[in-house]
C-alpha positions as CSV (number, residue, x, y, z in Angstrom):
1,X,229.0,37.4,0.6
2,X,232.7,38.6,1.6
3,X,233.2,35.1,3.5
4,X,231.6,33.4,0.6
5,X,234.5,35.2,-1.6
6,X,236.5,34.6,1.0
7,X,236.2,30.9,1.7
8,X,235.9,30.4,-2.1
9,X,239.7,31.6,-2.9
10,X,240.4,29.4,0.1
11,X,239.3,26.5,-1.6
12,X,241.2,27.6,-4.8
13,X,244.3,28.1,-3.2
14,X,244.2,24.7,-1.5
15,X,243.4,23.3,-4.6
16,X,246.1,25.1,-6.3
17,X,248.8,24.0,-3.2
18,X,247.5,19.9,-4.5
19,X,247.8,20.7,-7.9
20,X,251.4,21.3,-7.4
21,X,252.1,18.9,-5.2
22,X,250.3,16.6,-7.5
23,X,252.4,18.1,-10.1
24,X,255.8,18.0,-8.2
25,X,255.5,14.1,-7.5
26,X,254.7,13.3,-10.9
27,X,257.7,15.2,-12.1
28,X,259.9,13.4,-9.7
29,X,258.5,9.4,-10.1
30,X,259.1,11.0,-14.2
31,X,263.1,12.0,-13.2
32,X,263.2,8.7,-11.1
33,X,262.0,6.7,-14.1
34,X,264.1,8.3,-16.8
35,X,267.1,7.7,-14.7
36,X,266.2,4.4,-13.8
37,X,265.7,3.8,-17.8
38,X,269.1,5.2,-18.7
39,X,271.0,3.5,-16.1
40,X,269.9,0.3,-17.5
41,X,270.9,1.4,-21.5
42,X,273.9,2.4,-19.5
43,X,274.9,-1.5,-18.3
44,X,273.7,-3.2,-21.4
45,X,275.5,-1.5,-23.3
46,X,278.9,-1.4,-21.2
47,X,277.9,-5.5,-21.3
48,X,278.3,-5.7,-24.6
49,X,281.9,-5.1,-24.4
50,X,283.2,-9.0,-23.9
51,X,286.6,-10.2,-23.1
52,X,287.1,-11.6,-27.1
53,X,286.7,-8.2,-28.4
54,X,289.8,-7.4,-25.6
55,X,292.1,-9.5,-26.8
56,X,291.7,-8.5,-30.3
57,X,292.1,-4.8,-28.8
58,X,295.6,-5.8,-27.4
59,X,296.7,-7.5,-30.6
60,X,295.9,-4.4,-33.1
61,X,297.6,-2.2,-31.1
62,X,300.5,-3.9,-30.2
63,X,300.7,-4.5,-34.2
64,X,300.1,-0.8,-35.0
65,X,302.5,0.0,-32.4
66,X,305.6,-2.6,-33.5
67,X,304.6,-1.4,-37.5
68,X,305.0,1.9,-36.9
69,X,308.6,1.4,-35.2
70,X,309.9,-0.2,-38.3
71,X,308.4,2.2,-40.5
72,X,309.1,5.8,-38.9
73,X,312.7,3.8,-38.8
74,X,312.3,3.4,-42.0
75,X,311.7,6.8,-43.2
76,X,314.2,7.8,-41.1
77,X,317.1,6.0,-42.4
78,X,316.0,6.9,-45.9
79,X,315.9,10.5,-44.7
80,X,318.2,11.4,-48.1
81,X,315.3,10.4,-50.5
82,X,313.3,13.7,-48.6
83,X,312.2,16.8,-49.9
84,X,311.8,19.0,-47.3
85,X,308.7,21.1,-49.1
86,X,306.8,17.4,-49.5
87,X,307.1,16.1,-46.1
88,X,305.6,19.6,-45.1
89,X,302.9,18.9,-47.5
90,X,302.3,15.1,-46.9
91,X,302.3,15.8,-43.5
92,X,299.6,18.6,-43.7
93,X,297.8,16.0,-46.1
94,X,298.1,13.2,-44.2
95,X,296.7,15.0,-41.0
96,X,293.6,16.4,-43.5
97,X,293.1,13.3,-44.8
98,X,292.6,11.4,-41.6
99,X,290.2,14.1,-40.1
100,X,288.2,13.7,-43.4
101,X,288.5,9.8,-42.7
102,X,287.2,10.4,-38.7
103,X,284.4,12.0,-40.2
104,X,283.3,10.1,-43.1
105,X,283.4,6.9,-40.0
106,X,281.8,8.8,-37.2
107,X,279.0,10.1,-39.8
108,X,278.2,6.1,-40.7
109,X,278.2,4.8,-37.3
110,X,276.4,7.2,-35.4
111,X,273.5,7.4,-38.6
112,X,273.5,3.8,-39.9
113,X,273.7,0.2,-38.3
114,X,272.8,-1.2,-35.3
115,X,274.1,-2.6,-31.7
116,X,272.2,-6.2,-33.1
117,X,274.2,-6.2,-36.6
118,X,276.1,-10.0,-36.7
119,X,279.9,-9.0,-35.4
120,X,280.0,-5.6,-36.6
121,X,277.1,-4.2,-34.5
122,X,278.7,-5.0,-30.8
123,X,282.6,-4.8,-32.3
124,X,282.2,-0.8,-33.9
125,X,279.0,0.0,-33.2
126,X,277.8,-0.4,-29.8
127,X,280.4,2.2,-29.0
128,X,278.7,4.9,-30.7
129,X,275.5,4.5,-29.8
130,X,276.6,4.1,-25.4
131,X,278.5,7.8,-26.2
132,X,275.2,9.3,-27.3
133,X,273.7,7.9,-24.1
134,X,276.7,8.7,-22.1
135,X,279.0,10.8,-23.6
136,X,281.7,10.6,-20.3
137,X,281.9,7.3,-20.5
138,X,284.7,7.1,-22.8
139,X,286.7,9.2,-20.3
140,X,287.1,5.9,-18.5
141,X,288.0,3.9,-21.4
142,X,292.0,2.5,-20.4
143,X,294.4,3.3,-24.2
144,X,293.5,-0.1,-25.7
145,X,289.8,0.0,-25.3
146,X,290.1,3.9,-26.7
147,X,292.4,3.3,-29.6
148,X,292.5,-0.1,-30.5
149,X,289.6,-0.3,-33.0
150,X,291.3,3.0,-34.9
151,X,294.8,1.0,-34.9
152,X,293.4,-1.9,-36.7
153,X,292.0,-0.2,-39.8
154,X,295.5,0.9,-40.3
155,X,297.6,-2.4,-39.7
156,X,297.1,-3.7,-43.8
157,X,298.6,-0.4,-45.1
158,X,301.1,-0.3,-42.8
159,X,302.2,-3.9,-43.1
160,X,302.4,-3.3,-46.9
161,X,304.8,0.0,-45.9
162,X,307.4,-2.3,-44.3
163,X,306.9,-4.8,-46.9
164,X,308.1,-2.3,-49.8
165,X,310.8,-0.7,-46.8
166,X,312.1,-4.0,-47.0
167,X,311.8,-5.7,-50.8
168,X,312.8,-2.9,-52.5
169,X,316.2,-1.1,-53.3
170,X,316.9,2.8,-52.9
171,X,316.0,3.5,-56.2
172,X,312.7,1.8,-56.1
173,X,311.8,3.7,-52.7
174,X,313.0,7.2,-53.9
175,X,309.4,7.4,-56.5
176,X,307.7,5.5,-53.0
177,X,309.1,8.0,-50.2
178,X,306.5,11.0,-49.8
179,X,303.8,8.6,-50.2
180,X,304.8,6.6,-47.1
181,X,305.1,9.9,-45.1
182,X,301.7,11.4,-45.8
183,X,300.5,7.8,-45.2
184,X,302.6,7.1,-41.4
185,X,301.3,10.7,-40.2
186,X,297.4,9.4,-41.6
187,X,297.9,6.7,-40.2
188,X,299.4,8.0,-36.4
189,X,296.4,10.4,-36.8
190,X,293.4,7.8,-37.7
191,X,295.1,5.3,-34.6
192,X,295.0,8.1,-32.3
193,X,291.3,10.2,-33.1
194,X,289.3,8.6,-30.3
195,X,292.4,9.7,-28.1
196,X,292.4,13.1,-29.1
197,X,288.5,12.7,-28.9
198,X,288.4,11.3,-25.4
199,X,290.2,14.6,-24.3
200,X,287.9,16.7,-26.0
201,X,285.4,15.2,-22.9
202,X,287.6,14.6,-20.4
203,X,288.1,18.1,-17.8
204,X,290.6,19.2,-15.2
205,X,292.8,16.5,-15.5
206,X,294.5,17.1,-19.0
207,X,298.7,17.3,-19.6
208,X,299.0,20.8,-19.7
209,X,300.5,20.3,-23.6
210,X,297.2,18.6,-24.7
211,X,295.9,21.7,-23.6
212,X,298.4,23.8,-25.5
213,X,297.3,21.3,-29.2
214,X,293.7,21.8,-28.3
215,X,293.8,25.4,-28.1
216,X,296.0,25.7,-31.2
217,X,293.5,22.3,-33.0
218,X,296.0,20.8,-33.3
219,X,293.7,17.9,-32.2
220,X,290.0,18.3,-31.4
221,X,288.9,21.2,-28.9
222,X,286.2,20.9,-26.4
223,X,284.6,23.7,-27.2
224,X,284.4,23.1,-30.4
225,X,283.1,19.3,-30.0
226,X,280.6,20.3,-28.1
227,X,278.5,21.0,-31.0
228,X,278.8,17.6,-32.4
229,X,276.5,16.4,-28.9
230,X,273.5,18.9,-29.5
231,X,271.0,16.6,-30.2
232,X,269.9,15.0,-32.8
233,X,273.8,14.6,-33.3
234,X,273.5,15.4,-37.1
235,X,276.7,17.5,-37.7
236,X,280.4,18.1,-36.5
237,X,281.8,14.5,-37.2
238,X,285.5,15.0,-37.9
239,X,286.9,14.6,-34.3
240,X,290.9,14.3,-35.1
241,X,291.2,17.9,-35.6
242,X,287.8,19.5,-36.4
243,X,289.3,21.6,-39.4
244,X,287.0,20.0,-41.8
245,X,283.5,20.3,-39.5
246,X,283.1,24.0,-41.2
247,X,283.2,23.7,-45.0
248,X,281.3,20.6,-44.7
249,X,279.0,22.1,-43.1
250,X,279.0,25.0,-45.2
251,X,278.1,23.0,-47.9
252,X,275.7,20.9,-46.5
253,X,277.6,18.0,-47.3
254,X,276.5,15.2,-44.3
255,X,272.5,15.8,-45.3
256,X,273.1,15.7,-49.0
257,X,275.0,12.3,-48.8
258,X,272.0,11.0,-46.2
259,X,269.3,12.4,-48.6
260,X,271.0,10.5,-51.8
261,X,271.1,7.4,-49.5
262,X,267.1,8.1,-48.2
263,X,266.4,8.1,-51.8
264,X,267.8,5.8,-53.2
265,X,267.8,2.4,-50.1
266,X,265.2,3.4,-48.3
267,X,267.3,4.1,-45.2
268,X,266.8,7.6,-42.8
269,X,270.1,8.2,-40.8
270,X,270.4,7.9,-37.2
271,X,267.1,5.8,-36.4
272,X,268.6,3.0,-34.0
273,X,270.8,6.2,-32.5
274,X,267.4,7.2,-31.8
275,X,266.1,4.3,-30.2
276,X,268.4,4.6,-28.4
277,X,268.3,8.2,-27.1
278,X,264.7,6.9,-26.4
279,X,265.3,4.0,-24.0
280,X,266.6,6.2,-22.1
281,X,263.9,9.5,-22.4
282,X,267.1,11.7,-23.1
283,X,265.6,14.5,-24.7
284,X,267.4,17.6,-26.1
285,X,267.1,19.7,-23.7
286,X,268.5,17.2,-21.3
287,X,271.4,16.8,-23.6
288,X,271.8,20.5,-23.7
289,X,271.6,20.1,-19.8
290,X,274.2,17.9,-19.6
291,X,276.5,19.8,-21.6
292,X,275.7,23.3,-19.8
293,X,274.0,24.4,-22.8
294,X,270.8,26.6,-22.3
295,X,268.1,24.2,-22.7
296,X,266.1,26.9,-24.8
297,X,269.1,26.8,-27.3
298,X,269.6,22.9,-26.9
299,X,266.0,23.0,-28.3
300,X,265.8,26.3,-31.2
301,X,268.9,24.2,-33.0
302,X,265.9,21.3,-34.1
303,X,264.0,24.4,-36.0
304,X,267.0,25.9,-37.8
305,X,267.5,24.8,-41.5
306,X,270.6,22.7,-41.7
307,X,271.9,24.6,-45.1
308,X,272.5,28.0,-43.3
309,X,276.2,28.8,-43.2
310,X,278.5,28.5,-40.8
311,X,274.9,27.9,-38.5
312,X,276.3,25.8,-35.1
313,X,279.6,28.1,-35.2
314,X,277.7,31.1,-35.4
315,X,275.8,30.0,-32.3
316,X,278.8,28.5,-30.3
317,X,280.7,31.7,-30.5
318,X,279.5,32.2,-26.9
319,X,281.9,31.0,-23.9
320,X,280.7,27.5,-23.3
């Protein structure tokens, strides 16, 4: 009976040794697979980027660029006109402002639209979706391909800044002047967002004075981005500065705006973002891999109720 036992637990460790062989090899022809899968979202979506959309890229911001010469000229040679008190407030506006702006544009992309939209899809929104897939890939994106698309919402505004600069007298300017310095500082902060954002992803090989702004947020910390890429991507937009990402959040201000528009078209955010995140089987906790968060916290963020205060801070307190 003993080498009955005895060959019996034999057997069942044998069996056991296959099982996780068995189990092993089906884990790594899974890993194979899913990198196999992502690679290939990977190149069509870095495809999608064609030499047309280039050479707009070159001419916004060579227009931003050559605009906001003239006007910070501008403003300078009118320098008289200034109150002191109100270009400290336009600028603390303007900055405000454009972080807002970031948001309200990184919310719509990442939660509505799709790569396939006529013009729009492959010109704006093919870049949001390949940073969910690959969120290092705009670390390798040159200044035009980074900034460009930011520079052209701002070239109407500014062109109608060195129109006025140059139509109208002193007098006419004076009631005009504050305006156009909250608007050049929005406007050098809107251009440059995706900059400032590309830094927040890019490590060991920053200007030791982006370091300095980022540790002050001045313009968007790592650390505190990081939150933004914890799957399913649903909070954290504002990536000029990040001051806004905590009273909106507080509020619950990106799920109520999703909810009215649920209700009222039809439309849940972030569905192609996740067809995407499908394609190529990146799931949370791989995200959370990724970014060297615990995958068990990647995954408990899914379960906790969007409205509670302060929530993804609270959680990111930690050294990351």
């Amino acid at each position: 009976m003993a080498n009955v036992g005895r060959k019996g637990d034999g057997e069942s460790s044998v069996s056991s040794r296959h099982a996780v062989a068995n189990h092993s090899e089906s884990s790594t022809q899974s890993e194979e697979e899913s990198s196999r899968a992502t690679i290939g979202a990977k190149r069509e979506l870095k495809e999608a980027y064609t030499q047309g959309k280039r050479n707009f890229e070159i001419f916004s911001l060579s227009t931003f660029l050559l605009l906001m010469v003239i006007n910070v000229s501008y403003l300078f040679w009118y320098w008289k006109l200034a109150s002191p008190t109100w270009v400290g407030v336009c600028i603390f506006g303007g900055i405000l402002c454009a972080d807002f702006l970031s948001g309200v544009v990184h919310w719509l992309c990442d939660s509505y639209g799709s790569v396939d939209m006529p013009v729009f899809g492959k010109a704006f929104i093919r870049s949001f979706r390949e940073h969910h897939v690959d969120p290092t890939a705009i670390t390798h994106h040159d200044v035009i391909e980074c900034n460009a698309d930011s520079c052209m919402t701002m070239l109407v505004f500014l062109a109608g800044m060195t129109y006025n600069f140059v139509a109208y007298d002193e007098a006419v300017l004076q009631s005009r002047y504050h305006f156009f310095v909250f608007l050049c500082w929005l406007a050098f902060f809107i251009a440059f967002t995706n900059q400032f954002h590309k830094w927040s992803h890019t490590y060991g090989e920053l200007p030791r004075w982006v370091e300095i702004l980022q540790d002050m947020q001045i313009i968007l910390p790592k650390r505190h981005h990081k939150i933004h890429h914890v799957a399913p991507h649903a909070t954290y937009f504002c990536i000029t500065t990040g001051w806004l990402n905590h009273p909106l959040e507080y509020i619950g201000f990106w799920p109520a705006v999703e909810k009215v528009i649920e209700v009222t078209t039809g439309y849940r955010a972030r569905e192609d973002d996740l067809t995407w995140a499908n394609k190529t089987q990146i799931d949370t906790c791989m995200v959370g891999h990724l970014l060297s968060f615990p995958c068990s916290l990647s995954l408990s963020l899914q379960s906790f109720p969007r409205s509670s205060p302060f929530l993804y801070h609270k959680l990111f307190t930690v050294d990351l």
